[in-house]
N, CA, C and O atoms as a GROMACS GRO file, in nm:
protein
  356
    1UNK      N    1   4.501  -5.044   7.880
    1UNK     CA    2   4.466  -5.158   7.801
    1UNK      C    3   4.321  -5.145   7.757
    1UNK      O    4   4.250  -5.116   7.853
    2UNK      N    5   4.258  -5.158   7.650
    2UNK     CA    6   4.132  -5.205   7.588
    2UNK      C    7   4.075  -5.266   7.668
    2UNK      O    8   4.138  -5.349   7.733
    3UNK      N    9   3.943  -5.246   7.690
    3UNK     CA   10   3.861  -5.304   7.820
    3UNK      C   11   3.757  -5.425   7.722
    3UNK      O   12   3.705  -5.530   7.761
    4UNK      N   13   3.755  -5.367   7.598
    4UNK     CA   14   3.716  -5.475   7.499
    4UNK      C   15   3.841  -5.654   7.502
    4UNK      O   16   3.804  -5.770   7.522
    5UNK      N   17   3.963  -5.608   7.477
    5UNK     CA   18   4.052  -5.721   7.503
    5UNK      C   19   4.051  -5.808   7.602
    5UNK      O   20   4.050  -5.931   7.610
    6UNK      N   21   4.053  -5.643   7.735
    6UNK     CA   22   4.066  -5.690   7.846
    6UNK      C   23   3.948  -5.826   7.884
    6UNK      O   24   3.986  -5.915   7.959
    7UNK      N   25   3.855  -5.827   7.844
    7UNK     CA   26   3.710  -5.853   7.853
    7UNK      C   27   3.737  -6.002   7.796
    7UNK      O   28   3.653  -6.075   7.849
    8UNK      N   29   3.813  -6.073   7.715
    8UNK     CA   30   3.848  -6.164   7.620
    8UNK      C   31   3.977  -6.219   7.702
    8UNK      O   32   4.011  -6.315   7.631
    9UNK      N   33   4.048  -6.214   7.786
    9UNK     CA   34   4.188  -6.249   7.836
    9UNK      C   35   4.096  -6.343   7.962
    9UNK      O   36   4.011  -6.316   8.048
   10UNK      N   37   4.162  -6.451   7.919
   10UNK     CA   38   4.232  -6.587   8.059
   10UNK      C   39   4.341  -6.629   8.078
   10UNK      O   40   4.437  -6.632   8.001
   11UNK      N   41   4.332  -6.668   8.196
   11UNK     CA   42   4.453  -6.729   8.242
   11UNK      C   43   4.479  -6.833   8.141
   11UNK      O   44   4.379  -6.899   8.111
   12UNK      N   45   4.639  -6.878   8.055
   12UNK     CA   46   4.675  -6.968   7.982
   12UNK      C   47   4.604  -7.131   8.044
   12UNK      O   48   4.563  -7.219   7.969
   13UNK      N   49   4.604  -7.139   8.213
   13UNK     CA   50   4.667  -7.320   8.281
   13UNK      C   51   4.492  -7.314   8.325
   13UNK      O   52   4.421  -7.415   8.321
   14UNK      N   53   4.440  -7.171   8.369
   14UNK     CA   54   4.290  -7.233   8.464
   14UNK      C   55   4.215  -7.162   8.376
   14UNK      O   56   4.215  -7.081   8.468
   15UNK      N   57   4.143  -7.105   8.279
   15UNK     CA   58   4.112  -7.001   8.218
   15UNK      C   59   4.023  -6.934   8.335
   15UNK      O   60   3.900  -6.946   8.339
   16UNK      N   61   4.086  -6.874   8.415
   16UNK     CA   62   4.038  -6.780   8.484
   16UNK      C   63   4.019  -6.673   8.432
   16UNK      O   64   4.125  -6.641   8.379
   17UNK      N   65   3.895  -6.545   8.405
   17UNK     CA   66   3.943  -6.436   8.375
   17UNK      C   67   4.019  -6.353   8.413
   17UNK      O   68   4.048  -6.360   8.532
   18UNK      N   69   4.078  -6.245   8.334
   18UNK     CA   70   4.190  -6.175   8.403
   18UNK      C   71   4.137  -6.028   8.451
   18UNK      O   72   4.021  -5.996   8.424
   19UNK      N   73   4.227  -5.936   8.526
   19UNK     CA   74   4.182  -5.809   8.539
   19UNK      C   75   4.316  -5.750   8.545
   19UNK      O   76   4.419  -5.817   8.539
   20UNK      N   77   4.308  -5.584   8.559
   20UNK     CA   78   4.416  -5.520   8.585
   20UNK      C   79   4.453  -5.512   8.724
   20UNK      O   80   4.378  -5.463   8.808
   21UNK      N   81   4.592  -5.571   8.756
   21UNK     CA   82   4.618  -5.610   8.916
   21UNK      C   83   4.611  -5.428   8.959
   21UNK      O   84   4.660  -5.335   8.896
   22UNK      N   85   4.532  -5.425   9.089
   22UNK     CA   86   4.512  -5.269   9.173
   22UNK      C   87   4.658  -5.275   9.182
   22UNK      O   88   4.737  -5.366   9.159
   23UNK      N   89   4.676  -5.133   9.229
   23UNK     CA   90   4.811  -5.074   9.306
   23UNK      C   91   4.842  -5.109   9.387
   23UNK      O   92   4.963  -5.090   9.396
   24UNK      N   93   4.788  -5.174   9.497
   24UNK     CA   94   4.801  -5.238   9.658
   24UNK      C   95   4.890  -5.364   9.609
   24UNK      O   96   5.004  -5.380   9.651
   25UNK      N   97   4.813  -5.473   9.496
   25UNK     CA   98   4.870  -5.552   9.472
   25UNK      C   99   4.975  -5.548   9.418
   25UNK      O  100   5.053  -5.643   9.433
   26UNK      N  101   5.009  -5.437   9.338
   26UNK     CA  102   5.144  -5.398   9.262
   26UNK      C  103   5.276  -5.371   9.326
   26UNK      O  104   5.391  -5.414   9.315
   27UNK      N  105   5.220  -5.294   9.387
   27UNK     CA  106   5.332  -5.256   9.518
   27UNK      C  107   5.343  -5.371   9.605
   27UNK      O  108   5.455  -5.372   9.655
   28UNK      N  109   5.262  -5.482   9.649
   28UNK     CA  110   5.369  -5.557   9.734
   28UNK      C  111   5.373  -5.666   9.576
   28UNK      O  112   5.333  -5.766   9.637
   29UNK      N  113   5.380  -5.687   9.518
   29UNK     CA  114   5.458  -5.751   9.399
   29UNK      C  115   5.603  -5.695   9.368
   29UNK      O  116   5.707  -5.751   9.334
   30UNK      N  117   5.571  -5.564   9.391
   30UNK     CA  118   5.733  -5.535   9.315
   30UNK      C  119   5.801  -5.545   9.444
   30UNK      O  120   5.907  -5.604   9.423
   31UNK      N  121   5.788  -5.509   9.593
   31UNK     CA  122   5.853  -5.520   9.675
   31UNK      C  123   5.933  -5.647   9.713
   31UNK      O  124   6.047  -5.657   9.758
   32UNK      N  125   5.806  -5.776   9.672
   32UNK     CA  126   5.920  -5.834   9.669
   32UNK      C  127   6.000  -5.885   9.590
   32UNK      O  128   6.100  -5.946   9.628
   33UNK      N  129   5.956  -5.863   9.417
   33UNK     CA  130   6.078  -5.861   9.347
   33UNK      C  131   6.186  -5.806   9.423
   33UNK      O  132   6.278  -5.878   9.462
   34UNK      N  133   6.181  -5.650   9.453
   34UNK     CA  134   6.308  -5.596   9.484
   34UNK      C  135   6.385  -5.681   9.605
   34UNK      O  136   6.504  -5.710   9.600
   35UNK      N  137   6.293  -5.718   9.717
   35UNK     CA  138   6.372  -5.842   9.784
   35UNK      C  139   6.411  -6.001   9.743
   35UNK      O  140   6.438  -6.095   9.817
   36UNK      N  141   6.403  -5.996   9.608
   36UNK     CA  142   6.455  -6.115   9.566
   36UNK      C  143   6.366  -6.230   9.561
   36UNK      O  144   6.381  -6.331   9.492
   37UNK      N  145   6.267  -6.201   9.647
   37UNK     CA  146   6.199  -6.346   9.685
   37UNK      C  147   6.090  -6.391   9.545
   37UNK      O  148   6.075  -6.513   9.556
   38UNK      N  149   6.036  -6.356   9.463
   38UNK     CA  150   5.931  -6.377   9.344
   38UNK      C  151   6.026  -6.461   9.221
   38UNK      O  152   6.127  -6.417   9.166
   39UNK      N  153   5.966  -6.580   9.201
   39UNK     CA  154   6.002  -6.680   9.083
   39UNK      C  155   5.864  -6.718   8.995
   39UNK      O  156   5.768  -6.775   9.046
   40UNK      N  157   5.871  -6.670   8.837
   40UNK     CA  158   5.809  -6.758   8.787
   40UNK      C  159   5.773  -6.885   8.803
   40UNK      O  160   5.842  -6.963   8.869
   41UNK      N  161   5.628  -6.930   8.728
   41UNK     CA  162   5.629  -7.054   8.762
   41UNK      C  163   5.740  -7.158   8.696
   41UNK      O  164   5.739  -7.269   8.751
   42UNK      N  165   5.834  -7.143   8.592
   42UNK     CA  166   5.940  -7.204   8.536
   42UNK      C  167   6.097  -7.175   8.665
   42UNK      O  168   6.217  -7.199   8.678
   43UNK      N  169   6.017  -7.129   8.710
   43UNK     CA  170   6.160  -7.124   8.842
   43UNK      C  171   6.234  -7.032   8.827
   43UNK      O  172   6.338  -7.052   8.890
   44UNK      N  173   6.234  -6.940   8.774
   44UNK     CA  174   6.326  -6.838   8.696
   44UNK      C  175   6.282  -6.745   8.802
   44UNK      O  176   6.172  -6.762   8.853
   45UNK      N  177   6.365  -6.643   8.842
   45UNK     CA  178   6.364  -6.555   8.924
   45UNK      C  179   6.307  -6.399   8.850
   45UNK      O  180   6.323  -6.376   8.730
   46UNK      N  181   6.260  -6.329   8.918
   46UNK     CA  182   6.189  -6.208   8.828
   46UNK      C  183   6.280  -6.045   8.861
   46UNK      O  184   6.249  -5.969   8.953
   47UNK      N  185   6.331  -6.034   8.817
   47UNK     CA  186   6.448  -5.941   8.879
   47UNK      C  187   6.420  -5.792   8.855
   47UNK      O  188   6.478  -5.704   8.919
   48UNK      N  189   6.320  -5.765   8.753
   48UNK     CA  190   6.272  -5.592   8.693
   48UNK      C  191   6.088  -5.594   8.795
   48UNK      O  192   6.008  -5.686   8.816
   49UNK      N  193   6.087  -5.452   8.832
   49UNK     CA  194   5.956  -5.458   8.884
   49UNK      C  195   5.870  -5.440   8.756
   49UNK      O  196   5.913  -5.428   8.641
   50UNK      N  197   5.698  -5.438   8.809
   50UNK     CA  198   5.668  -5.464   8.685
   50UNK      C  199   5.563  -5.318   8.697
   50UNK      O  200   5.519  -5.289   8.808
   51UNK      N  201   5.530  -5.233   8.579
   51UNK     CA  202   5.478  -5.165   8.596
   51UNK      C  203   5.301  -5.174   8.575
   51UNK      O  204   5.234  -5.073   8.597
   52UNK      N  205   5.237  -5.300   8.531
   52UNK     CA  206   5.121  -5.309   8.448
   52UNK      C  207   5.159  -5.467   8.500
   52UNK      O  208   5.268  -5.525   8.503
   53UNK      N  209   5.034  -5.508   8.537
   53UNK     CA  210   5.020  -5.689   8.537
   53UNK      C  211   4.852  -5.714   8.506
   53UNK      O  212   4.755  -5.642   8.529
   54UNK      N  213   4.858  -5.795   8.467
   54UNK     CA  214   4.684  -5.907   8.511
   54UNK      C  215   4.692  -6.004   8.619
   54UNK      O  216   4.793  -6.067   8.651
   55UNK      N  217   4.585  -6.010   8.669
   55UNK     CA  218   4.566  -6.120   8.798
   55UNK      C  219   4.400  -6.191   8.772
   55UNK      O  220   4.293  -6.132   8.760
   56UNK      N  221   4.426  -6.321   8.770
   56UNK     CA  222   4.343  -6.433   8.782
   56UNK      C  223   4.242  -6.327   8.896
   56UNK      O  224   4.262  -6.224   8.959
   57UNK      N  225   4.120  -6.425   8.876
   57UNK     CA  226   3.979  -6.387   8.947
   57UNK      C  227   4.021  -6.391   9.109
   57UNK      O  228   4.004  -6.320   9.207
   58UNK      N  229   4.100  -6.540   9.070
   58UNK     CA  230   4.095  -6.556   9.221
   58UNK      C  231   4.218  -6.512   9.310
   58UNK      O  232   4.243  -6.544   9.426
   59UNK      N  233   4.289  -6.431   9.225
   59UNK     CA  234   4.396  -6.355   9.280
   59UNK      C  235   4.509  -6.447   9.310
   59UNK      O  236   4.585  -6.412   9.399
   60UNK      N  237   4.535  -6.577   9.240
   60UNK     CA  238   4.635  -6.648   9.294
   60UNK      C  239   4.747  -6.656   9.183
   60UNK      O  240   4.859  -6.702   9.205
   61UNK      N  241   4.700  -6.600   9.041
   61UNK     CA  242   4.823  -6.565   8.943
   61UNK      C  243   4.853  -6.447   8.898
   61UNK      O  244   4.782  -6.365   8.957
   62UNK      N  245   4.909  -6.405   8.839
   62UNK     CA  246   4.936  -6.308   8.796
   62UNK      C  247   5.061  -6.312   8.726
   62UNK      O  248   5.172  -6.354   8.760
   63UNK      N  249   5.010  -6.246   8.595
   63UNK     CA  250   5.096  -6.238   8.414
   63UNK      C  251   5.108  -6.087   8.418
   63UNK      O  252   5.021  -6.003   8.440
   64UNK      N  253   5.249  -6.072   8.388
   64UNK     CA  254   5.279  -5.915   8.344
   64UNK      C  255   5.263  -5.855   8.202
   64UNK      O  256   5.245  -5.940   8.116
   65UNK      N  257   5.267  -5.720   8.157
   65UNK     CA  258   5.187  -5.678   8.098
   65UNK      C  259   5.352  -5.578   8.050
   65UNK      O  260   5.393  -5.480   8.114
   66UNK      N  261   5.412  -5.630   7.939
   66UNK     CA  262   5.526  -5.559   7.871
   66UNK      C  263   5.468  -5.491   7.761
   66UNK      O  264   5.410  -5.546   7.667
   67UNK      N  265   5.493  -5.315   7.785
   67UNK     CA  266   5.471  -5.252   7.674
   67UNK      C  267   5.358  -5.289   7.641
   67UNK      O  268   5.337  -5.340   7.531
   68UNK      N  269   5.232  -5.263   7.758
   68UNK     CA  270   5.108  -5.298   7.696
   68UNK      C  271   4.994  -5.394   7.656
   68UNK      O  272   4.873  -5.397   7.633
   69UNK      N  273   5.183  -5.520   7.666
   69UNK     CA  274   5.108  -5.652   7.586
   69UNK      C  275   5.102  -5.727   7.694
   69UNK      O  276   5.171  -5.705   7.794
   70UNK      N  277   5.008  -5.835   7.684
   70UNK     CA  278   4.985  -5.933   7.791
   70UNK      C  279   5.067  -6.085   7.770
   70UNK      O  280   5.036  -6.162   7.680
   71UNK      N  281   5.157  -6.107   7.853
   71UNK     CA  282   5.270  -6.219   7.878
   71UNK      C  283   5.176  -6.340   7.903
   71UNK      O  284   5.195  -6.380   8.018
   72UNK      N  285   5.088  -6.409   7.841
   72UNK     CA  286   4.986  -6.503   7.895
   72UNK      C  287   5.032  -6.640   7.852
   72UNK      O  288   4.973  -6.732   7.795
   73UNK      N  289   5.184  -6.623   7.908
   73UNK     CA  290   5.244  -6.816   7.903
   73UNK      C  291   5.223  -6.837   8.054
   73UNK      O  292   5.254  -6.761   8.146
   74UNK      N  293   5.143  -7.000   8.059
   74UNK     CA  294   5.169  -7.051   8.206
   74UNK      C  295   5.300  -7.025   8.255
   74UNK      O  296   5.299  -6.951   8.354
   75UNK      N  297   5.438  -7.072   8.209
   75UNK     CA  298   5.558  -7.047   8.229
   75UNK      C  299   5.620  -6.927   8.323
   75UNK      O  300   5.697  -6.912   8.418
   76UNK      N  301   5.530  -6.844   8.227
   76UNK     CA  302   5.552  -6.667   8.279
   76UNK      C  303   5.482  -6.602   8.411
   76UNK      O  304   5.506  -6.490   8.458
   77UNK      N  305   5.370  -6.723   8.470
   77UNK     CA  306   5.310  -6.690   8.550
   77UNK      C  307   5.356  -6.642   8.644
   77UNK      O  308   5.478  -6.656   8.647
   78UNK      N  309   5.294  -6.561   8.772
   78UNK     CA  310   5.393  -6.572   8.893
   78UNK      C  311   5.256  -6.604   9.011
   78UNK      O  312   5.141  -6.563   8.995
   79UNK      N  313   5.291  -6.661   9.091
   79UNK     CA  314   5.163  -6.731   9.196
   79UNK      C  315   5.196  -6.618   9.316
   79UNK      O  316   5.294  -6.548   9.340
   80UNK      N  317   5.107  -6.631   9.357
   80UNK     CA  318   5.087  -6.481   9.448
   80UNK      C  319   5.118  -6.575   9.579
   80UNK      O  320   5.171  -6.499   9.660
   81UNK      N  321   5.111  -6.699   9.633
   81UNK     CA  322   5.106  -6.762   9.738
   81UNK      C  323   5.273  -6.687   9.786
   81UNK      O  324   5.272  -6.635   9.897
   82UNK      N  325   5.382  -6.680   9.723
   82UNK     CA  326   5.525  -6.648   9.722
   82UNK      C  327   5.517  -6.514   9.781
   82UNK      O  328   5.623  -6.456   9.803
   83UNK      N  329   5.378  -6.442   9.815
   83UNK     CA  330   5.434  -6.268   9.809
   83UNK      C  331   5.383  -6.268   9.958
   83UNK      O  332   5.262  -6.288   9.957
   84UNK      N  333   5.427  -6.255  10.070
   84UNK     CA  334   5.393  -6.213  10.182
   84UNK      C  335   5.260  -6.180  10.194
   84UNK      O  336   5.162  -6.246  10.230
   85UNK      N  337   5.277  -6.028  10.144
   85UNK     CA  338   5.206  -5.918  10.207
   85UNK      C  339   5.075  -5.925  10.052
   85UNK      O  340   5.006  -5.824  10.037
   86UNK      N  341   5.060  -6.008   9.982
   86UNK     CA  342   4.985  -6.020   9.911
   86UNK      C  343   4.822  -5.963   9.919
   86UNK      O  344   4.743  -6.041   9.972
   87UNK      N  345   4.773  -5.841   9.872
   87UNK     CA  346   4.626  -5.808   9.906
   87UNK      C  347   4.553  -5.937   9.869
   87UNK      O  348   4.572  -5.984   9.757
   88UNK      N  349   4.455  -6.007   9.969
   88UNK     CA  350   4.366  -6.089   9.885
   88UNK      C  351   4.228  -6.026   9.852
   88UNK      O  352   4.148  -6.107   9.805
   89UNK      N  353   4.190  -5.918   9.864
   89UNK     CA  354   4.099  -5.839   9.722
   89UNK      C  355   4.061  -5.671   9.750
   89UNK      O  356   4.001  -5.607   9.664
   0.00000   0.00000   0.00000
């Protein structure tokens, strides 16, 4: 991603700035997609792992990143409180 863009992206609900979520965080994100347990904030269940996300400053959201592009609906959010093994930084 453009570190110029990147540099310009908030969170849609807190305008937190965003960053590129590390690998630590990625991996227990998709893990527990794959165990079922991760719901958008619209309640919708998240069923594909994700390869590319952003995460709020304070590490408590995180918007996925399709083909590059940044998913920055509150809706689409996913709250990290839901992930176990969640790195907090």
């Amino acid at each position: 991603m453009d570190r110029k863009l990147l540099d310009l992206l908030v969170s849609p609900d807190t305008r937190q700035p965003l960053s590129l979520l590390d690998a630590k965080g990625l991996e227990a994100l998709n893990r527990a997609i794959g165990a079922g347990t991760v719901n958008k904030t619209d309640g919708n269940p998240l069923a594909q792992p994700l390869r590319q996300a952003l995460v709020t400053r304070d590490r408590k959201q995180v918007f996925r990143l399709d083909d590059g592009i940044p998913v920055l609906l509150a809706e689409e959010a996913i709250a990290t409180a839901q992930i176990a093994d969640f790195p907090s930084a």
